[in-house]
N, C-alpha and C positions, 0 to 999 in steps of 0.2 A: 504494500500500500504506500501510494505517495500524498504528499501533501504539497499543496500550492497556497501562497501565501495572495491573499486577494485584497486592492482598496475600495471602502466602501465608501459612497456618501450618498446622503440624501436630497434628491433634486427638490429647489426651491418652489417649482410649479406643480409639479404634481405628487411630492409627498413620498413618490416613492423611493424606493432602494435601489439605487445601482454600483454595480461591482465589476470588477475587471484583473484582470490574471497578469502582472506587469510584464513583457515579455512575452506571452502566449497568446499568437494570433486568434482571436475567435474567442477568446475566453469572458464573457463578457454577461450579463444577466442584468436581472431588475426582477422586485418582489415588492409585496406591498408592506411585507415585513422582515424582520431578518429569516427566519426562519425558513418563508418562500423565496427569498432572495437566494441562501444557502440549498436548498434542492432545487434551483434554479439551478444554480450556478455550476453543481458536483452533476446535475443529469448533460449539461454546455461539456462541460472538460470531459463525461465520458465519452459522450458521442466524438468531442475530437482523438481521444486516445482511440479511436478504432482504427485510426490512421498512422498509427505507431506513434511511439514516444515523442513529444515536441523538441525541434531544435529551440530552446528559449533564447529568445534577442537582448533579453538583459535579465537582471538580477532587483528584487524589492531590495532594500537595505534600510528603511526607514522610514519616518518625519522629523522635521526637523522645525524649530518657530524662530522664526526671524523677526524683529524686531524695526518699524519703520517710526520713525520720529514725526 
């Protein structure tokens, strides 16, 4: 079993949940909760692993808060 690390956030207009696999094309979902967001998200990535394992284009490594005067 693998894991993929996802960003989540909540669109301003319609409330909902969307999420995205940084790196892994197609990985990408919306739910109206997290919960649907998350079986959203893990039924997206299985359908792409039927296509073999992903070359991933980059790496999550964080957030980070910057500070603007």
């Amino acid at each position: 079993m693998k894991n993929y690390t996802a960003v989540i956030e909540r669109d301003a207009e319609t409330g909902l949940y969307v999420a995205w696999v940084p790196g892994f094309p197609g990985a990408h979902s919306q739910g109206g909760t997290l919960d649907e967001l998350r079986a959203n998200l893990r039924e997206v990535i299985e359908m792409l692993l039927e296509d073999g394992a992903p070359r991933l284009e980059s790496e999550f490594i964080g957030t980070q808060t910057v500070e603007v005067a």
